[in-house]
Each structure stands twice: as structure tokens, then as C-alpha cells.
C-alpha positions, -999 to +999 in steps of 0.1 A: +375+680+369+338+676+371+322+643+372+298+630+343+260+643+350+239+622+355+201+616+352+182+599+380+154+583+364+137+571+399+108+550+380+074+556+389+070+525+414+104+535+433+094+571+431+057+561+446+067+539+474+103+535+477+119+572+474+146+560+501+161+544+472+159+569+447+176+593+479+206+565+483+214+565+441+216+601+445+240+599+482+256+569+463+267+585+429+277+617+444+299+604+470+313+584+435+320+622+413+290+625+398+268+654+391+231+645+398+200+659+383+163+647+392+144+658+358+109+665+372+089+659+343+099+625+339+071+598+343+062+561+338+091+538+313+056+526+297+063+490+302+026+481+318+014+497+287+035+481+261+033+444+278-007+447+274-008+460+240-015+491+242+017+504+222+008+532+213+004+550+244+042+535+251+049+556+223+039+583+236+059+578+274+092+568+252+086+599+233+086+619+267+116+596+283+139+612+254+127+650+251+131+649+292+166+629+297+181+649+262+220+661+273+224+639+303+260+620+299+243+591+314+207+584+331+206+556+357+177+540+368+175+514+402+159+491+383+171+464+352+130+459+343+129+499+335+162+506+322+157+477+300+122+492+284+142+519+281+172+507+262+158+476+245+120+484+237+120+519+232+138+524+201+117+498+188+088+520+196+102+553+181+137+548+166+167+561+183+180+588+206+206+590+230+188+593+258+175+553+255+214+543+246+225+561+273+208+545+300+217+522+326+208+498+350+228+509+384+252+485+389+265+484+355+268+520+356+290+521+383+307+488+373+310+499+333+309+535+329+326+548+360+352+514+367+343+511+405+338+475+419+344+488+458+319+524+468+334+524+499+303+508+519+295+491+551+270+468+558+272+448+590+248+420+578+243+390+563+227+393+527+212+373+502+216+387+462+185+382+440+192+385+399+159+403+387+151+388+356+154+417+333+186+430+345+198+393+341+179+384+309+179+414+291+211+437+300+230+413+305+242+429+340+257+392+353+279+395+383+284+431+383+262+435+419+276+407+435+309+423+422+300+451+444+284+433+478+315+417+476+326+448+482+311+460+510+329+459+542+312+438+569+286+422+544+283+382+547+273+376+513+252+338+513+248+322+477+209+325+470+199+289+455+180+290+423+186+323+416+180+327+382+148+315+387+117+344+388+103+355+418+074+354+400+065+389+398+067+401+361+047+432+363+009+424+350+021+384+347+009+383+388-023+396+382-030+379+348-014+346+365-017+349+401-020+314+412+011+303+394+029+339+403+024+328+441+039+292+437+067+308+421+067+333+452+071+300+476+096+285+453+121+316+461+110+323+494+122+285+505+155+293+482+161+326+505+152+311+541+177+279+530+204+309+534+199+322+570+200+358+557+191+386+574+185+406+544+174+398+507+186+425+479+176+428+447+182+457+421+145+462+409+123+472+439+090+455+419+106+424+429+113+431+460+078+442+467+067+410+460+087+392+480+094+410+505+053+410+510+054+373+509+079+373+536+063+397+558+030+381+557+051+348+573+064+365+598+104+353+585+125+384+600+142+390+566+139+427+552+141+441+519+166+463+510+176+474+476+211+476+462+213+507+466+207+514+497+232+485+509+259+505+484+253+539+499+251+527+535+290+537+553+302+541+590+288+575+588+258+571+571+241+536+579+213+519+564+183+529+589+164+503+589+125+503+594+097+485+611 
């Protein structure tokens, strides 16, 4: 029996400069049942817009979001800041549709909807877990990813301290608020180099960015990598990872 089909909604930031992870949903879900569809009309959640005031033009994107992700059983998005636009703000914008309640932060799809807590990964390394403010704040997604690194064979799985607090990213909030978005930035930095990890994840790549930048530019060792790239990494198909 087919598997339910499912919507990739990539988000435009992933899409722009971090397809390897829209790539590893896709390996990830189908090697999980799934049917996966890349709608290529989709666009921006309109979250920039809507957290600057300019709603009406969020209108607009929300409108699009639900003509192009109509009939999917599910769409899934790597990212708790875009599926929660999505499923918390949009119907606020422009009522309901099942497109916004059917959408899903990764990890509680997998968790929730299809009852997996072990994807059959491998990850040799040892990783620090990141709770993105939206996915924590707003979905609600608690321990589903660590639920899942705990999972993943080989994976040394450090507790990040402080982790609820922001990386202090939030989208426009570093530009409007830079200097006090870069002390935050140091705050989590010294949280994830107090775990020796080799590797910081996170389920929303805008945070990573940030930190992961921060990191770079002091020369720390530690990479990036998103959850789902760690989830669709096996024997077979490891996690390559890059200069």
C-alpha cells in the first residue's frame, strides 16, 4: 500500500543556500514510505513580511502557500519558524484551508504522523541538539528530535546548556537589534563549546546560519548540520561533509 504523499515545502532560505537539506527530507521520507512531491510554484512562508507589517503582502504568499500545497496528505517543511507561519499565522491572515493544518515541522511529522522514533541512521559523531525557538515555542515539537538522535546509531548525543535560550537570530530581530542579536550569539556559542561537540544541529537552518557563522569566524571546528541531514545519513549513504 502506498505511503501518504507528501509536500516538500523546502522554504526559500533552505532552497537558496542549503538545498542539501531539502535533498536529505526527500532521501529521508522516502526511504520512510512516503511519496514525495516538490511543488515548483511554491515561494516565500511570508514571515519577513508579516513580522514588519507589511500584512498584506503575507496575504498574498499565504494565499499562494494553499492554492499550491491543495491535495497533499501532509506537507513538511525543515524548518519550525516556517511551518509555524504556516500553521499558526496564516489562517489568521486568510482563514482556513487544509493545506496550513496540514503542515508540519519535520520531526513531528515523522514522530506524530508516521509513529517512527528510529529512521534507521548512522552518524559516527558527537552532536550537540539546538531547540529553535519557533519549533519549541510555537508547535510545541519538545523532545521529538532528540527522540530521534537518540536514535541514530553511533551518535554521542551531549546535553546543549541553556538550550531554550535564542541564538539570537529571529529573522529581521538581527538586523533591527544587532548588537544585542550578537551577545546572544556568544551566549550560545560558549553553551555549545562547554559540550566538546563536533557537530551542532538544529531543525531550522536560519539558526544555524547564524551560528554556525559565528563559529566559523572563530575558527571552533564545530560544523552545522541540520536534522535532516544527520536522519538521512546511513552506512550506505553518509553525511558528506564539507569544507
Amino acid at each position: 500500500m502506498p505511503g501518504p504523499r507528501v509536500g516538500l515545502f523546502a522554504t526559500c532560505l533552505t532552497d537558496t543556500f542549503f538545498p542539501s537539506t531539502g535533498r536529505a527530507v526527500v532521501r529521508l521520507l522516502e526511504r520512510l514510505g512516503c511519496q514525495v512531491d516538490f511543488p515548483m510554484d511554491q515561494t516565500c512562508c511570508g514571515q519577513m513580511h508579516y513580522n514588519t507589517g507589511y500584512r498584506d503582502e503575507a496575504r498574498s504568499l499565504a494565499d499562494k502557500y494553499a492554492r499550491v500545497f491543495a491535495g497533499y496528505d501532509a506537507i513538511v517543511a525543515p524548518s519550525g519558524s516556517c511551518g509555524g507561519m504556516v500553521r499558526e499565522i496564516h489562517p489568521e491572515l486568510r482563514g482556513s484551508s487544509d493545506a496550513f493544518a496540514h503542515t508540519y515541522e519535520l520531526s513531528e511529522f515523522i514522530v506524530d504522523v508516521l509513529g517512527v522514533t528510529d529512521v534507521g541512521a548512522y552518524f559516527p559523531h558527537r552532536v550537540t541538539y539546538h531547540p529553535t525557538c519557533h519549533s519549541l515555542r510555537m508547535l510545541g515539537v519538545g523532545d521529538k528530535p532528540l527522540r530521534l538522535l537518540r536514535a541514530v546509531r553511533g551518535l554521542d548525543l551531549a546535553e546543549l546548556p541553556e538550550a531554550e535560550s535564542c541564538c539570537g537570530f529571529g529573522g529581521t530581530f538581527a538586523v533591527k537589534n544587532a548588537d544585542t542579536s550578537t551577545a546572544m550569539l556568544g551566549d550560545k556559542m560558549r553553551c555549545v563549546l562547554n559540550t566538546g561537540a563536533e557537530v551542532l544541529c538544529a531543525g531550522d537552518n536560519s539558526c544555524l546560519l547564524h551560528i554556525g557563522g559565528g563559529l566559523s569566524r572563530l575558527r571552533t571546528g564545530v560544523r552545522t548540520v541540520h536534522l535532516a541531514e544527520i536522519l538521512a545519513s546511513t552506512e550506505e549513504e553518509p553525511w558528506a561533509a564539507t569544507p
